[in-house]
N, C-alpha and C positions, 0 to 999 in steps of 0.2 A: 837648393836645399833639399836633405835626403827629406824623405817619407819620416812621421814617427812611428817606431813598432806597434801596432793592433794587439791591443790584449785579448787574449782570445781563449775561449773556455774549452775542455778538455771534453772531446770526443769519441766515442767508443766506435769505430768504426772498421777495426781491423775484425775479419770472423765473421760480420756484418755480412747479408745479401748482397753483390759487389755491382747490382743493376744500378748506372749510376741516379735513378731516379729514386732512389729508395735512399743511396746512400744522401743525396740532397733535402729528401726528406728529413733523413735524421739530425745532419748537421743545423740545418732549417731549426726544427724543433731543438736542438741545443742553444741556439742563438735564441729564440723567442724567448726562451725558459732564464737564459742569461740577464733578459730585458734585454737585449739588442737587434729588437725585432727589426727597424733600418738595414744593420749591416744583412740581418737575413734575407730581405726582401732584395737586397744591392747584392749580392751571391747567386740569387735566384735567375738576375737580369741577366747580370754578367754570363752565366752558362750558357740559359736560352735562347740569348737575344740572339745569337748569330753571330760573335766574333767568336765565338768557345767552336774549336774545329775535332777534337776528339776526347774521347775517355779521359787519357793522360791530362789533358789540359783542362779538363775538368776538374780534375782530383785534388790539381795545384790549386785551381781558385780556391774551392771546399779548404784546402788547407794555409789558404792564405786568412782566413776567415776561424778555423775551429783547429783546435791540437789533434790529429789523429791518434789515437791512441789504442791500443788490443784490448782484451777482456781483463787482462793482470794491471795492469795502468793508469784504470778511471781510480782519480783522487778528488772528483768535481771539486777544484780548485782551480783557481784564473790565474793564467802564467803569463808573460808576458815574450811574446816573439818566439814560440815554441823550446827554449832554452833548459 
């Protein structure tokens, strides 16, 4: 049985500092601020713990987890499956 899609809050991170510890920060603090401090803490592991092997594969979790979005795009509004 699939996964169900992750509703996931809208994230300002394009234009953002692109060091990916900065950008986890921010997503981090979009997630806690969502009340979804769990999934944020579960984003956090997933990167550091050592199966996460580069930047790109970073980015994907961060956005498995939060909508990336540019500076024209935050509507802090919760979407669901980045649609």
């Amino acid at each position: 049985m699939a996964e169900p899609e992750r509703i996931k809050p809208d994230c300002e991170l394009i234009g953002q500092n692109g060091n990916i510890y900065n950008l986890m920060g921010i997503a981090s603090r979009t997630l806690r601020e969502s009340g979804m401090k769990q999934q944020a803490e579960e984003m956090f592991e997933r990167i550091t713990g050592g199966d996460c092997r580069d930047y790109y594969q970073a980015l994907g979790i961060i956005g498995e987890y939060v909508n990336i979005t540019g500076p024209d795009e935050q509507d802090n509004t919760m979407t669901m499956g980045g649609m």
